[in-house]
N, C-alpha and C positions, 0 to 999 in steps of 0.2 A: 535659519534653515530655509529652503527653498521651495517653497509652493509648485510644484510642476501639476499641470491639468489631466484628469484624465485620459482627454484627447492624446496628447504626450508618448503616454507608455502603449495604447493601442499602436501609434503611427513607431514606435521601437521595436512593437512586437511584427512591426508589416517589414520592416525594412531586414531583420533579425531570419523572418520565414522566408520573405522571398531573395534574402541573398542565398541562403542554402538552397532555395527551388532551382535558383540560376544555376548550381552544379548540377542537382540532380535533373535536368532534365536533359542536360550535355547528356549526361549519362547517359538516360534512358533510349535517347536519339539517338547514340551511339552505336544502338544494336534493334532500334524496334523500330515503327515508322512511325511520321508525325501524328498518323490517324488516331493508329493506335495509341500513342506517348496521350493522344487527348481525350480518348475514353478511356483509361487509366486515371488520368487528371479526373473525368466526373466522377468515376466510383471512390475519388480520395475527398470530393468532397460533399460528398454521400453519408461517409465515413463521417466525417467530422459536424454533417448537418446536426444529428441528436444535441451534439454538446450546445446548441445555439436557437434552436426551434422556438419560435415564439409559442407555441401554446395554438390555444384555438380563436387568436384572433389574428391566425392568419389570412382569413379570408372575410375581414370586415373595412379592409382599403377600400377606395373605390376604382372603378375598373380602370381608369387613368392613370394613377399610380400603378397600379398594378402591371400596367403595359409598360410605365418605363423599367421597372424591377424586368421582364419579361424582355427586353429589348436593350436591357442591361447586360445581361445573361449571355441572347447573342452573340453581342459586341465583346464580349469578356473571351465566347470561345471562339470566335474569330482570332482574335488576338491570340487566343492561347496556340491556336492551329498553327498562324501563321510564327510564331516563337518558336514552336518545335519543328516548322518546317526548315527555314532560318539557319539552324541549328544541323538539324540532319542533310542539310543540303551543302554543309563544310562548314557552316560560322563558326567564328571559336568563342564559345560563350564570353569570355575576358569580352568581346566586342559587339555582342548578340544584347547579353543581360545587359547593359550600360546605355547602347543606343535605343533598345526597347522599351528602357524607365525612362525615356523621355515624353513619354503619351499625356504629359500633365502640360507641356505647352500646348496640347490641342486644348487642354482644359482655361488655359489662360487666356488663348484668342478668342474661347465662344462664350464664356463665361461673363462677360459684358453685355454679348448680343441676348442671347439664352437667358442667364441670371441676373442681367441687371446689375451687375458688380461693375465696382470700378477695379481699372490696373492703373496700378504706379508706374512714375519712371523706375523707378529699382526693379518690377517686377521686368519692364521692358526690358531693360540692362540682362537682365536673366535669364529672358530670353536670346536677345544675341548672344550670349556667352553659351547657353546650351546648344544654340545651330553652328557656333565653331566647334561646340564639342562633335557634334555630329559628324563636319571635316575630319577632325583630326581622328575619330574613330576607326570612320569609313576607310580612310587611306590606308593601305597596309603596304607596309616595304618587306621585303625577302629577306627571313632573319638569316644570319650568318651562324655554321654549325658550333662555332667559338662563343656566340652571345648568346646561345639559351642553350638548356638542356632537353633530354630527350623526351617528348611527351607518355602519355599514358599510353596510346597504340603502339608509339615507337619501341616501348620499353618492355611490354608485356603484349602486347598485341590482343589487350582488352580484357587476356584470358583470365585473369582475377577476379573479375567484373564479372562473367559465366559462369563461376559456381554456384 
């Protein structure tokens, strides 16, 4: 039988939540604004702080740590802002969610300078291979009404979605 690490099933459980967040948030941009879609996002994860709360040694980091968790945060809703803006501004999630989980080559090019890691050639290979992905995302050609079907506004004009 096969030993898989803990680490493992957390990084299942991330790939598992945020491909489902990738629809819903098409959704919620759908009809609400990015602003809003992001102070929704805090009170969801509000919501879910109780189940994870360290207890009362919250606050015996030192203020260092603390600042990057603090500037973590930030950077997280930045990024969240700018996904639901992305999104409410025509992206079609299919090409939104995909090019936006690329945020780990920024982790791969600083992470030598920063962390003191090395990258492999395989990791470098992975890199290129995710900035053609980036091409080939970004391009979009004029589907023809024969090669797809009718989307969720075309079809219902969202109105399933408003009750």
């Amino acid at each position: 039988m096969v030993h898989l690490p803990p680490w493992f099933w957390f990084a299942m459980i991330t790939i598992l939540a945020w491909g489902i967040v990738g629809l819903l948030q098409k959704l919620s941009t759908n009809f609400i604004s990015a602003e809003s879609s992001l102070i929704w996002l805090g009170v969801g994860f509000l919501l879910f702080e109780p189940l994870v709360y360290p207890g009362k040694t919250l606050f015996s980091y030192s203020n260092l740590n603390i600042t990057w968790a603090l500037v973590s945060g930030v950077l997280n809703a930045l990024g969240a802002w700018a996904l639901f803006a992305a999104l409410k501004s025509g992206g079609k999630a299919s090409i939104v969610a995909p090019l936006t989980a690329l945020y780990p080559l920024v982790v791969i090019v600083l992470a030598p300078v920063v962390l003191h890691e090395s990258i492999t050639r395989l990791q470098v290979v992975g890199v290129v291979c995710a900035l053609v992905a980036v091409v080939c995302l970004s391009v979009e050609s004029a589907p023809s009404e024969t090669s797809r079907g009718p989307g969720l506004d075309e079809t219902c004009n969202g109105k399933l979605l408003e009750r």
